[in-house]
N, C-alpha and C positions, 0 to 999 in steps of 0.2 A: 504494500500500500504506500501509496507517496504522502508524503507527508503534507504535499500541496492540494490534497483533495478535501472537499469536505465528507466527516465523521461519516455518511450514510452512505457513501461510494464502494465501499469494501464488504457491503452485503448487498448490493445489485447483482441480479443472475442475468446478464444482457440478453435480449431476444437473437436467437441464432438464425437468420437469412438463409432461404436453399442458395446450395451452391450456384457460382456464376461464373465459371470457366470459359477460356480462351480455346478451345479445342474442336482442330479442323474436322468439318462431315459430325457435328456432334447434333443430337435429337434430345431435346432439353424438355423432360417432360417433369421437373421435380418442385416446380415454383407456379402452376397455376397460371402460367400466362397465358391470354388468345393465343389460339395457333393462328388467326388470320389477321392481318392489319386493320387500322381504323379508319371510320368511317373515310371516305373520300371527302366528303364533305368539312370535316373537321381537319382535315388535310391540310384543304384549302383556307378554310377559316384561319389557322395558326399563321401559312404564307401571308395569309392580306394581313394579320396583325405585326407582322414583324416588319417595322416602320422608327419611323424615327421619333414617332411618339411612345417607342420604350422608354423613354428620357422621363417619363413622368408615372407617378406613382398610380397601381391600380385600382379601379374599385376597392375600396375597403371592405364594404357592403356587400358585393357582390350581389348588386339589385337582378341585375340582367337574368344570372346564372339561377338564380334562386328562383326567379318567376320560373326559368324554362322548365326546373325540375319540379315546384309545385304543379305547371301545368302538366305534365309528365304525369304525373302521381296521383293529379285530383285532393291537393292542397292547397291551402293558403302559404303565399310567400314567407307569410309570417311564421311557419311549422317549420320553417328548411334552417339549417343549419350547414356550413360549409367548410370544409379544410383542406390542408396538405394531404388528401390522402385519406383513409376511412382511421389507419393507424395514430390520428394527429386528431381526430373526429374522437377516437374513443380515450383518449390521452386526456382532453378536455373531460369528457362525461367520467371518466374516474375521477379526475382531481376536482370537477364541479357537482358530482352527484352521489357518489359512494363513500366520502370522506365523512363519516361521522360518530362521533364519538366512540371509537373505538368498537364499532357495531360489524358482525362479517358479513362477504361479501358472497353468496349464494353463487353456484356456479361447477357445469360438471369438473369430474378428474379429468376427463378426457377431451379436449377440446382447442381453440387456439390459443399457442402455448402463449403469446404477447399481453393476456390478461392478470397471467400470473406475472409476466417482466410489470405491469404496471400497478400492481398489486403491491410488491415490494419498492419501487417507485413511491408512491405515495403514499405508504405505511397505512394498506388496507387488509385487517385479517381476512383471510379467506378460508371459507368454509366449504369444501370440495365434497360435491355427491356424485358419485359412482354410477356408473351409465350402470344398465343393465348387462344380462353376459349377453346378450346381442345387440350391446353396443347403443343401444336406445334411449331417452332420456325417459327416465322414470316422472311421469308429470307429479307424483305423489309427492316424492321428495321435496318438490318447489312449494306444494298447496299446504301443507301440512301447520298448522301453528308451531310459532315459536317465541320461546322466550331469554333474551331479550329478541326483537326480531329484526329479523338481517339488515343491512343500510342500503340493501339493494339485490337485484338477481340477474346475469346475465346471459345468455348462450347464443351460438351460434347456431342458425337455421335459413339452411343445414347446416349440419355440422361440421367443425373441420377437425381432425381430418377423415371424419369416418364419410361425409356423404350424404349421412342420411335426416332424412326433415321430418319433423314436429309440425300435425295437423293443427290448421288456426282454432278449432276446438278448445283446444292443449293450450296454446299458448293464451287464448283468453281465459281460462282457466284459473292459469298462473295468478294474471294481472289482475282478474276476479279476488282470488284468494290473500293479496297483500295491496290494498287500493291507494296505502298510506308512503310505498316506498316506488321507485323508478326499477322499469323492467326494464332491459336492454335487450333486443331481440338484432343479431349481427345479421345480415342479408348481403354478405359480400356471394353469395352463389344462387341465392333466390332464384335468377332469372333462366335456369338451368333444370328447371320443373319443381320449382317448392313456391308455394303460397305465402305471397307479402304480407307482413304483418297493418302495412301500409290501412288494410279496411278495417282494422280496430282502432285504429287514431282516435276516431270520434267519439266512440263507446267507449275508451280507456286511455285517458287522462296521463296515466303513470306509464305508460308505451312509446319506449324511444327506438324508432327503426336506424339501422343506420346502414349505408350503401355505398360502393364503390364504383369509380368511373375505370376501374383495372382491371376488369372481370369480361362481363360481356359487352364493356364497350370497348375493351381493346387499347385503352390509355394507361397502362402500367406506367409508362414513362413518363408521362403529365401528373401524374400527382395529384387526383380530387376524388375527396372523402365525402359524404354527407350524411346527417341525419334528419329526420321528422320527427317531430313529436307536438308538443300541444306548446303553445305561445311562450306559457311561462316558464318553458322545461330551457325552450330554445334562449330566452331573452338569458338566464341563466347561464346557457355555455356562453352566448356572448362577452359578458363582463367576465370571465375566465380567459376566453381568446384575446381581447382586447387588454387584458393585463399579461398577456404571452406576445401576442403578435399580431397587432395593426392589421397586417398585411401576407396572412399567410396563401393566397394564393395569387400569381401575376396573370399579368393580362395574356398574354400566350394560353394559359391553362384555361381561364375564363371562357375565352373564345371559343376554344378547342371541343371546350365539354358541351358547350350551349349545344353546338353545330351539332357533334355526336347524339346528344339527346333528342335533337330535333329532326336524327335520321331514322327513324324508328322502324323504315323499311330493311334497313340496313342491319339494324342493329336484332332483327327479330329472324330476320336472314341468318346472319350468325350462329346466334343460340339455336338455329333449332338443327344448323348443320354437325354443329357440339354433339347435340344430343342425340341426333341419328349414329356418330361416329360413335360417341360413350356405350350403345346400345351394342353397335357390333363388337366394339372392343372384349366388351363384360362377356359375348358370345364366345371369342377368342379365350380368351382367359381362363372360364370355364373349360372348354374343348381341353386346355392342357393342362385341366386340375386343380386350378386354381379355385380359391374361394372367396367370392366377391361380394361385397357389404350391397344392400339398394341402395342406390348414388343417384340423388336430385342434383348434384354439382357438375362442375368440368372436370371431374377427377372422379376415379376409383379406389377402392382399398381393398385389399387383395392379399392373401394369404396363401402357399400350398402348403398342405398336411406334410410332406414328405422334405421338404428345403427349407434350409434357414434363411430368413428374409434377409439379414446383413451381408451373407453371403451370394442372394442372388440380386442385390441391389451394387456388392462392390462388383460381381462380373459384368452386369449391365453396363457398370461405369468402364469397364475394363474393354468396352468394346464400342464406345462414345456414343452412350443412351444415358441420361443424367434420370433416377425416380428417388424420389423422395425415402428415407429411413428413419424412423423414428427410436433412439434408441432411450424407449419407456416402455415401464410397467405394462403388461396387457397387451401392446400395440408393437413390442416390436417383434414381431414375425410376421407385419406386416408392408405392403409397400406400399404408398400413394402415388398413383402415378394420375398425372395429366391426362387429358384426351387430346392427344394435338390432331395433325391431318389424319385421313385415312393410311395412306403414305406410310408417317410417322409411325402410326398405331400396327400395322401391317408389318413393318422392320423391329419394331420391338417383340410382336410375338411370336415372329421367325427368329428374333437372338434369343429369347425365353426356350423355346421348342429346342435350338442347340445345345444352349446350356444345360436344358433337364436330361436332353440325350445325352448330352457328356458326362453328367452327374450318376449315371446309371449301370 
């Protein structure tokens, strides 16, 4: 520890990034990115902003962007909340809505590991419930009384990294059962066949959606997070962002996302090429024994009975296929793998097929 940090730096567990390697002919299925480029539209939008009016500071407000995704969503501008990212979205709602009095923070074991890095961030107990053994979220767990009761609940739906999604049911339920604390429902994969939490807005007050422009829009590299929720959740993250950062998204990203959301032909073209390819994938997979989680995401999780996942994750890499490995509790004999092109998905389950032959 340097002596120049401050006291809380030397128990941070930093969020670890799938890898991101320089390697020729490589098929990178371990980070969840579009296999296809972004809108054209948004293409264009970024070229026309890049002017000599970057000289001057952006929307702070982000009026524009925030209409296009309320009108997107069937909200008022006033529900959107916007950031660097959904990572920089959920940063905020930790440090503006979970922080209280020492109160824990509901939320499965299994899930995206960056809740726990913000967890320890900003000195929030957390109180880890146990998916079921197929990996499901037990809705009991969340509805159950408690005393004292939690500063808050969060999950990913679907889930990451298992896939699989929580019927709207379920999740009003939840927000039914604690009406007094903020649910956090993550929809970084929603658009990939799970149901937005988006139509409980109105009926459930303590319901914060939150959404990525990385996912099925294909802007990983732009940087724009958002969330919904009700006036006074959002007015909330503002005076937290605004004592962080003025200006967390520039006018490039602004432009870029509008254009994207406002290509909805394009963007629904996409997801649903995703999801046709996921479908054969999962058939693939299966065929060579594999055992595949139900996947509403752009990714699968996948296990075989007979190989060790580290080891069929380091030959993959060994033959410049990048998938994801978890090395935890419960999950690691498994692998998360992306759905990139057909192509892509095709060459990995021909290096899968070699490897199990070699293995044998």
């Amino acid at each position: 520890m340097s002596r120049y940090w401050s006291d809380h730096l030397a128990d941070l567990a930093p969020y670890v990034a799938g890898e991101q390697p320089k390697v020729a002919d490589l098929i990178k299925l371990n980070t969840n990115e579009h296999p296809y480029g972004p809108s054209p539209r948004a293409l264009d939008a970024i070229r026309a902003a890049a002017t000599d009016r970057l000289r001057l500071y952006p929307d702070n407000e982000c009026t524009a962007l925030r209409e296009a995704i309320a009108h997107h969503h069937g909200v008022r501008a006033g529900q959107v909340f916007v950031g660097n990212g959904s990572d920089e979205v959920l940063a905020h709602i930790f440090n503006g809505l979970f922080r209280r009095a020492g109160r824990s923070l509901l939320m499965p074991d299994i899930t995206y590991s960056f809740y726990r890095t913000y967890c320890r961030l900003f000195d929030i107990p957390v109180d880890l419930q146990p998916l079921a053994d197929d990996f499901s979220l037990r809705v009991t767990d969340y509805t159950a009384a408690r005393q004292p009761g939690p500063a808050g609940i969060i999950f990913a739906n679907p889930n990451a990294p298992t896939g699989i999604a929580l019927p709207l049911r379920d999740v009003a339920a939840i927000a039914e059962a604690h009406p007094d604390i903020p649910v956090v429902v993550d929809e970084a994969y929603v658009d990939f066949g799970g149901d937005s939490a988006v139509a409980l807005l109105a009926s459930h007050p303590n319901i914060i959606v939150v959404h990525t422009m990385s996912k099925s829009r294909s802007l990983a590299g732009l940087r724009v997070g958002y969330a919904m929720a009700s006036e006074e959740i959002v007015q909330g993250l503002q005076r937290v962002k605004d004592s962080f950062n003025s200006y967390p998204l520039d006018t490039l990203a602004q432009v870029g996302a509008i254009a994207a959301i406002q290509d909805d032909a394009y963007f629904r073209q996409g997801c649903r090429a995703i999801i046709d390819a996921r479908e054969q994938l999962v058939q693939q997979l299966e065929t060579l024994g594999f055992e595949v989680l139900p996947s509403c995401a752009n990714f699968v999780f996948a296990r075989h009975p007979q190989y060790d996942g580290g080891e069929l994750a380091a030959a993959l890499r060994a033959r410049a296929i990048l998938v994801r490995h978890f090395k935890q509790a419960r999950i690691d004999q498994f692998l998360r793998i992306t759905v990139g092109t057909p192509d892509d998905c095709a060459r990995l389950c021909s290096t899968l097929a070699e490897i199990l032959g070699k293995a044998n």
